[in-house]
N, C-alpha and C positions, 0 to 999 in steps of 0.2 A: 818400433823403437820405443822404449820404456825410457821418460823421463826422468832426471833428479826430484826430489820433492826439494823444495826452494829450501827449506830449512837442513836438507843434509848438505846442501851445497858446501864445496869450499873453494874459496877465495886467496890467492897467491899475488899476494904484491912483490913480492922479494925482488923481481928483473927490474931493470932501469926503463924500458925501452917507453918509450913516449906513444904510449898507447890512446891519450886524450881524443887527439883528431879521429879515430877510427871509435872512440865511445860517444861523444857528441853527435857522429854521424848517426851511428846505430840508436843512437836517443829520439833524434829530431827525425828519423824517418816513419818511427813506429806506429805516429795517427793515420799517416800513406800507408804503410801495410794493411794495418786494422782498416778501413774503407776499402780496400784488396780483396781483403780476404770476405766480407760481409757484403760486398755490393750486389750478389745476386742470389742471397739466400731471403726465402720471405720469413718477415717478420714473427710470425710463430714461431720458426724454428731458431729465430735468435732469441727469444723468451721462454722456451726450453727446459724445464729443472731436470738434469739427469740424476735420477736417484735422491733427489730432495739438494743436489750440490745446485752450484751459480751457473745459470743461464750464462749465454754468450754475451747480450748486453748488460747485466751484473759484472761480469768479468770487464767490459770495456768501461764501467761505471768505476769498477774498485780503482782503474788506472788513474783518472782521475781525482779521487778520493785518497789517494798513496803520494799523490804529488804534494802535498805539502809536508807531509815528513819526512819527502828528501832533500826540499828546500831547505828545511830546517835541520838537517842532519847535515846537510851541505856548511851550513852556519855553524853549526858544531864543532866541525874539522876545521874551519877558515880561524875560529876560536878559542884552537889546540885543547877542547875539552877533554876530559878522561876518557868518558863514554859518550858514545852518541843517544840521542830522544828514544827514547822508547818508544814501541808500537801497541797500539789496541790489536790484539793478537786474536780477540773474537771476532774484530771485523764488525764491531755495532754499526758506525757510517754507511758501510756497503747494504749491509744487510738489511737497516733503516731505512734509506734511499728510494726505493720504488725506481730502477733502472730499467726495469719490465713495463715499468708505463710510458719510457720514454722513448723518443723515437733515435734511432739509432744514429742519423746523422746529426742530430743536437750532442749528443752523447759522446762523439768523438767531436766535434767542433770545439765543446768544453774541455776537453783531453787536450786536444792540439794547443788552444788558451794556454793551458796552465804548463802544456811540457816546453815552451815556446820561452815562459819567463825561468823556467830550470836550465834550459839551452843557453839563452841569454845570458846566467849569470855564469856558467858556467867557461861560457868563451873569454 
């Protein structure tokens, strides 16, 4: 199955239907997945560079590194701003980071942290 790229996506607000409780869920579950999905892959192959792309603990690093611009995008909208914060589109934090030296359950503990105070304000 062939993915969207995150950037061609589109997004449809238009229905009314109170979809919040089912995106909260899907939110506050995602550190439980990611520990799922990586609990018995050894560490090498979560440090990985396919093709010079981001390793699997890169990828669980940027999650954590994304969490505050959507706190802050969150602020945004509560703020009825025009446009939402902009993003560093090259990914310097991720990229800067060194998530390949860390150890994978630190990496999501710190993810669960920060998606826990998005959950939080979100409820």
């Amino acid at each position: 199955m062939r993915q969207t790229n995150w950037f061609d996506r589109k997004f449809d607000f238009s229905t009314h239907d109170n979809i919040m409780p089912s995106v909260i869920e899907r939110l506050a579950g995602t550190p439980i997945r990611v520990i799922d999905k990586i609990k018995n892959i050894e560490v090498t192959k979560l440090t990985y560079q396919p093709d010079t792309k981001w390793s699997v603990l890169e990828h669980i690093g940027h999650l954590s590194d994304l969490e505050p611009l959507w706190q802050g995008r969150l602020d945004d909208i509560l703020n009825n701003e025009k446009e939402l914060r902009p993003t560093d589109l090259d990914n310097k934090k991720t990229t800067m980071a060194g998530h390949n030296n860390k150890q994978p359950k630190d990496l999501v503990v710190t993810f669960e942290d920060i998606r826990k105070q998005t959950i939080d304000r979100l409820k």
